[in-house]
N, C-alpha and C positions, 0 to 999 in steps of 0.2 A: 900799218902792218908791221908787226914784231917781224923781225928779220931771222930769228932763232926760235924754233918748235921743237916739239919731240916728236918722233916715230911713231907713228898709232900699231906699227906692226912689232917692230921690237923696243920703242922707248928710248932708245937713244939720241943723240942730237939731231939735229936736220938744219942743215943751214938754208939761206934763200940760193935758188939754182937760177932763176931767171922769172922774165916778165912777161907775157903775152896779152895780147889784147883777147876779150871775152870771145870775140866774132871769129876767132882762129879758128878752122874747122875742115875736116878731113880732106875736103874736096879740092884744098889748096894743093896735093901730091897732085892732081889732075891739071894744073894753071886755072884751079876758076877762087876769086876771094871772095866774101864776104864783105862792104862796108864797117869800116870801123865803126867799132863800138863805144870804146872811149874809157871805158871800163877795162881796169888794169886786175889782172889774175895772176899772183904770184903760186909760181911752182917751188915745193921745197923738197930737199932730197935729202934722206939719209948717211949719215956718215959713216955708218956700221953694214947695212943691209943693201941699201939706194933705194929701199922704195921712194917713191917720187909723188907728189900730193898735194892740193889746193887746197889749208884752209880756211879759203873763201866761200865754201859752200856748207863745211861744217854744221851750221845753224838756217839753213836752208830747211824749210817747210816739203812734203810731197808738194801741196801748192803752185811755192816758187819753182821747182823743177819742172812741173806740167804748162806753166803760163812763161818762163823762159827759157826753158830748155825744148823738152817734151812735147812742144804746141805742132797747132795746123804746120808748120814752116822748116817742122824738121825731116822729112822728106828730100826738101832741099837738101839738106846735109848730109844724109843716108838716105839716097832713095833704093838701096838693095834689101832695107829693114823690111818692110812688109813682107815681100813676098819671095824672092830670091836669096835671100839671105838663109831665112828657114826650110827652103825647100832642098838649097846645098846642106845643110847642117841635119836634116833630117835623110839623106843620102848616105851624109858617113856614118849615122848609127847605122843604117839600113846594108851597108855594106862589111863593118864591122862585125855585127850584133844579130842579123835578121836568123839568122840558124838558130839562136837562141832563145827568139823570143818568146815562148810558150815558159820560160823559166824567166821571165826581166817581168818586176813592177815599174814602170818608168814614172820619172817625174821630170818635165824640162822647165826649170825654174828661170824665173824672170823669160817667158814665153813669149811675150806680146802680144797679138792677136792669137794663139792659140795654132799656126798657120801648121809648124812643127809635129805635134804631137797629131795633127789631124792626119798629115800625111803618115804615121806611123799605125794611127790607126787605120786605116785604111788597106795598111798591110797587114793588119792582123795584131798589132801591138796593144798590150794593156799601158798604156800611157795617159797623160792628164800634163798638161797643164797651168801653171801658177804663175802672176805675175804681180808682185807688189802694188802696183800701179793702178793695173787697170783691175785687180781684183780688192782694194782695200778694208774691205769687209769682211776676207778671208780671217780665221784661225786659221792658224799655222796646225795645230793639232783636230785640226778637224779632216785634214790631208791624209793622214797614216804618216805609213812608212815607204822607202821607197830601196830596192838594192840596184837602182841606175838612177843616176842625177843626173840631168845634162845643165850646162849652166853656161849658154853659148854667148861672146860678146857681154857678160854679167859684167865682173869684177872691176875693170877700170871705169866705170859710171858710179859705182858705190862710195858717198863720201865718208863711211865709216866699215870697215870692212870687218872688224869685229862683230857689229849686227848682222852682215851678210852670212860668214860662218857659222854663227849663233841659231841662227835661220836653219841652214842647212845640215847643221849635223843634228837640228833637231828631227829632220825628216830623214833623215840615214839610218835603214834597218841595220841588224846585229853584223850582215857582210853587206854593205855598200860601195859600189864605184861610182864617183863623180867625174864625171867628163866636162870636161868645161876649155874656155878658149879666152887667150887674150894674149895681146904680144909684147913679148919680152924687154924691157929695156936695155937691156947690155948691149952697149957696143951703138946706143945709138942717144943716149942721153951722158953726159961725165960733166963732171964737178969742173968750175970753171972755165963750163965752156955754156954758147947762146941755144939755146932751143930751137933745134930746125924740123927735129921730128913731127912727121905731118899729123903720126897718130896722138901727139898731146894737144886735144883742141876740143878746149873746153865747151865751145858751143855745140860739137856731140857729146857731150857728157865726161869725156875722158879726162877723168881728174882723180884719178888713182894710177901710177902705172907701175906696175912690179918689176923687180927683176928675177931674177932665177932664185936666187937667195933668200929675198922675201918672202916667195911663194913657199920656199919650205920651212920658215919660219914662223908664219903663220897657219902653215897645216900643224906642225909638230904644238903648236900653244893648244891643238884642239885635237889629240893623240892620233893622227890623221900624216899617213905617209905618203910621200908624193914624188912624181917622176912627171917629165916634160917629153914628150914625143918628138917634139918640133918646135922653133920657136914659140907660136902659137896653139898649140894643143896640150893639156895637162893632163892631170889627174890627183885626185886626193883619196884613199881610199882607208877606212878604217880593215877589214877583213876582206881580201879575196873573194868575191864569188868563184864558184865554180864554172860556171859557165864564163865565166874572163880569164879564165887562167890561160886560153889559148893566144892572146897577145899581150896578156902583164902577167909578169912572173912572180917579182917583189919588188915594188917601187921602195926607194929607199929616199928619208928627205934630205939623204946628202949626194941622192946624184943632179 
């Protein structure tokens, strides 16, 4: 393993940040481990930006992702994915957004069973959707367009995050907001020091992990501005809707 890569978000240097075994995985914040795996996953971080990033999975097939990552056994790892995960996740559009929905196309991308947008429809929501995975037959342009993205739990599983944006701002109408989630690394990964953070664990997929800086580095490479709500809650938005204007005002990619 080269010890020195580039940034896939801004190209700058990224040196080696530490080693984890494959079998590392969420559930370790609870006391419960995984058997070693054996299989060494180096994480490398940016010197410029810190996004943070395995590329050890770079050259990874959908395939290999669905046969070791993705299988019957990841439940174990996330058992909130099914069905809790999307039903809180479809709450806070439902809380945020539901007064407007007669004006939202929704699209909630990288979906997984659809669980999300069912519940939105249910309320009355024009939503759909889309999951790389499990719909890989899909055109991208056979979708439309959409002015709500949701894009819950996405980004730290993507090992190339320029296809994921690629993706989505193909499906972002003229005013689009992207709502999307994923957690911060600041303040919980630094440059020589060990990886304790329970959310870098490869065997849930989490082999991208941003930090604040990143994130608006890679919205602005895609003229796309963005603001952080919470550690874990973002947004990227090319144009305002009107109907969002009542809790985003003007995200700016330097806040």
């Amino acid at each position: 393993m080269k010890l020195l890569q580039h940034c896939p978000i801004c190209n700058a240097p990224a040196t080696a940040l530490d080693v984890v075994d494959f079998n590392k995985a969420c559930i370790e914040s609870e006391g419960k481990y995984l058997p070693l795996a054996g299989i060494p996953i180096y994480y490398f971080m940016c010197d410029m930006c810190s996004f943070t990033f395995s590329p050890y999975f770079w050259n990874w097939t959908e395939n290999d992702f669905l046969e070791k990552i993705y299988n019957e056994d990841y439940i174990t790892v996330d058992p909130e994915y099914l069905e809790i995960r999307p039903k809180n996740n479809a709450d806070v559009l439902l809380n945020l957004l539901h007064q407007h929905k007669s004006e939202i196309k929704h699209l909630d991308y990288g979906g997984g069973n659809g669980r999300l947008s069912r519940e939105l429809i249910a309320n009355g929501w024009n939503s759909q959707s889309f999951d790389p995975f499990v719909e890989a037959n899909v055109e991208l342009g056979s979708l439309g367009q959409f002015n709500l993205i949701s894009a819950f739990e996405v980004f730290e599983h993507v090992p190339h995050p320029d296809e994921l944006m690629k993706n989505i701002t193909a499906l972002m109408g003229e005013s689009c907001l992207v709502l999307f989630s994923t957690l911060l690394s600041d303040n919980q990964l630094e440059k020589n020091s060990r990886i304790n953070w329970w959310y870098c664990s490869p065997r849930n997929g989490h082999i991208s992990l941003f930090s604040k800086k990143s994130l608006a580095i890679l919205g602005a490479k895609y003229q796309l501005k963005s603001a952080s709500f919470s550690d874990n809650f973002h947004c990227f938005v090319n144009n305002i809707p009107l109907w969002a204007r009542h809790f985003i005002h003007s995200p700016d990619d330097s806040d």
